[in-house]
VEXDREN-389946 format. One record per residue: residue in three letters; z negated, x, y negated of N, C-alpha, C in turn. Coordinates in pm, whole numbers, plus 32768, in hexadecimal, padded with zeros to 4 digits. Layout:
N
ALAZXYZXYZXY
...
This chain:
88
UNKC23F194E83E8C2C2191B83CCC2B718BB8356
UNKC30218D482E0C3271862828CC377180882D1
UNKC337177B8270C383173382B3C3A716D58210
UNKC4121673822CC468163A81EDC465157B81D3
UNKC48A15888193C49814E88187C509149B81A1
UNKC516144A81BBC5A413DA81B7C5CB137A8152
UNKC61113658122C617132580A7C60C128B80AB
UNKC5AB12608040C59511E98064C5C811A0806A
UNKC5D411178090C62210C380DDC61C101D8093
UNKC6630FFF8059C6350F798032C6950EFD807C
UNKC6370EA680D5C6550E4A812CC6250DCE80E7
UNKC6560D4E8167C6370CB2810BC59F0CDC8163
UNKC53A0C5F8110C4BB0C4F8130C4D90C3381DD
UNKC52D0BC0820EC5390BAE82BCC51D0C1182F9
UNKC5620C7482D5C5A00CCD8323C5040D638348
UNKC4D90D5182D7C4750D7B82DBC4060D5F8310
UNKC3F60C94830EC3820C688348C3B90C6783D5
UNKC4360C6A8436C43C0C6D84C3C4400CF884E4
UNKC44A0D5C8484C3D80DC784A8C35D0DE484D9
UNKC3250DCF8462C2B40DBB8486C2980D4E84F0
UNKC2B10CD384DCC2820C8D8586C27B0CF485FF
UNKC2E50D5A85F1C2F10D8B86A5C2BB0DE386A9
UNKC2400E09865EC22D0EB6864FC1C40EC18698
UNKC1970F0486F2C1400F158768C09F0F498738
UNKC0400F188766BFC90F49873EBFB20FDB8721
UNKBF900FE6869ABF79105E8622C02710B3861D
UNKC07B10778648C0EB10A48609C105105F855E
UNKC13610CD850AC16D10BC848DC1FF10A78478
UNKC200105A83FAC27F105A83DAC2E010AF83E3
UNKC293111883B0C2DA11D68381C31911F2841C
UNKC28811E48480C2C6120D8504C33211C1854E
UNKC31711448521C36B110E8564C4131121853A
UNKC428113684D9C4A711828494C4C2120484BB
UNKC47312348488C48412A484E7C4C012D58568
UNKC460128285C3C4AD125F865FC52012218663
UNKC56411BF861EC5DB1190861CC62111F285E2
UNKC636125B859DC68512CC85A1C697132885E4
UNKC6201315861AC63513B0868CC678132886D0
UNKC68812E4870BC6AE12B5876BC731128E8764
UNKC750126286EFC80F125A86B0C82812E686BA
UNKC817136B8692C84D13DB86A4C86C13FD8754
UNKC7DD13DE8788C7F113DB8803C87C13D18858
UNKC870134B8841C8F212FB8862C99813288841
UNKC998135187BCCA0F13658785CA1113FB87C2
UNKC99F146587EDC9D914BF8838C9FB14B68897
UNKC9CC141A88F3C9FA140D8977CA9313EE8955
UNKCADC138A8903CB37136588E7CB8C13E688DB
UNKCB7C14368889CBB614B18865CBF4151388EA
UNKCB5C15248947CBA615688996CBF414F68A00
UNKCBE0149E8A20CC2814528A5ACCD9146E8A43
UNKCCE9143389B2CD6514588970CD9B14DD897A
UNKCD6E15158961CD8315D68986CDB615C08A46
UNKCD6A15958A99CD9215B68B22CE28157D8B38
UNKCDF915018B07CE6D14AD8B07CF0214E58AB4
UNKCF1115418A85CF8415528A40CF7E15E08A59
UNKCF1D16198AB2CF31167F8AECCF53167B8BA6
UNKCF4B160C8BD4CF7F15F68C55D01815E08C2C
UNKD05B15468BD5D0D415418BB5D10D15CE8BA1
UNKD0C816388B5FD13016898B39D14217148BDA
UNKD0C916EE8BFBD0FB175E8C9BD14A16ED8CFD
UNKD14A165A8CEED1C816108D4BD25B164E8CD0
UNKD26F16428C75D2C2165A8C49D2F516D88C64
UNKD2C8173A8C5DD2DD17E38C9BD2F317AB8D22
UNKD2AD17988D65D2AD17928E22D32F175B8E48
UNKD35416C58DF5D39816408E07D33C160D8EAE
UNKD2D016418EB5D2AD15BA8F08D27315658ED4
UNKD23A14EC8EE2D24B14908EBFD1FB14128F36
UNKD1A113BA8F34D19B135A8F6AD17312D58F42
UNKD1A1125C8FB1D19211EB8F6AD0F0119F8F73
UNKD0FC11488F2AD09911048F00D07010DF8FC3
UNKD0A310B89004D09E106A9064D07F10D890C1
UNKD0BB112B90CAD05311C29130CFD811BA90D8
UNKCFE811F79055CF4211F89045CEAF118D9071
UNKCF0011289035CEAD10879080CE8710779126
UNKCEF210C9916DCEE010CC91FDCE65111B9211
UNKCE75117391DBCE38121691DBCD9711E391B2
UNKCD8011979133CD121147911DCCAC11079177
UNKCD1910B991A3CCE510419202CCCF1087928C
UNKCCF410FA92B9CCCD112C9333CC45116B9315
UNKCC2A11B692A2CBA5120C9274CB41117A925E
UNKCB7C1100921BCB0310B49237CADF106C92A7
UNKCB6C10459313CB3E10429397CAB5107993F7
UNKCAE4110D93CDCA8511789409C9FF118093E1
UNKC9F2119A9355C99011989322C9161110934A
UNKC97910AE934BC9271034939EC90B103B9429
UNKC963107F9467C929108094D7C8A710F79506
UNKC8AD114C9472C83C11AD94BFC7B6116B9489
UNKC7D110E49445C73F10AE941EC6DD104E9482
């Protein structure tokens, strides 16, 4: 597999040296960037599909017109963490 580069990046010196402070034995700079992208993409796909469910539930209450409130769901919550505590 070829592989690719990222375009370089020009930051203040700080920002760079509290980089480096946190970087874990024989981790690199490169990697450590690295990992912070996979890990922002990560995320923003969690975000993504999140948003997608979410405006795909509104739109089957909207077809259905059912509909419930904040305060059933919260009930509904608090009984699953009831339970869940009690099977611990």
């Amino acid at each position: 597999m070829k592989t690719a580069t990222i375009p370089s990046l020009r930051v203040a010196p700080e920002l760079r040296a509290s980089a480096e402070a946190f970087l874990t034995e024989g981790e690199t700079l490169s990697g450590f960037v690295e990992q912070s992208i996979r890990e922002a993409i990560a995320r923003r796909q969690v975000r993504q599909a999140f948003i997608a469910r979410g405006l795909a539930s509104r739109e089957a209450a909207r077809n259905s017109g059912e509909y419930f409130s904040a305060e059933d769901i919260e009930g509904e919550l608090d009984a699953l963490l009831r339970g869940a505590g009690e099977g611990a």
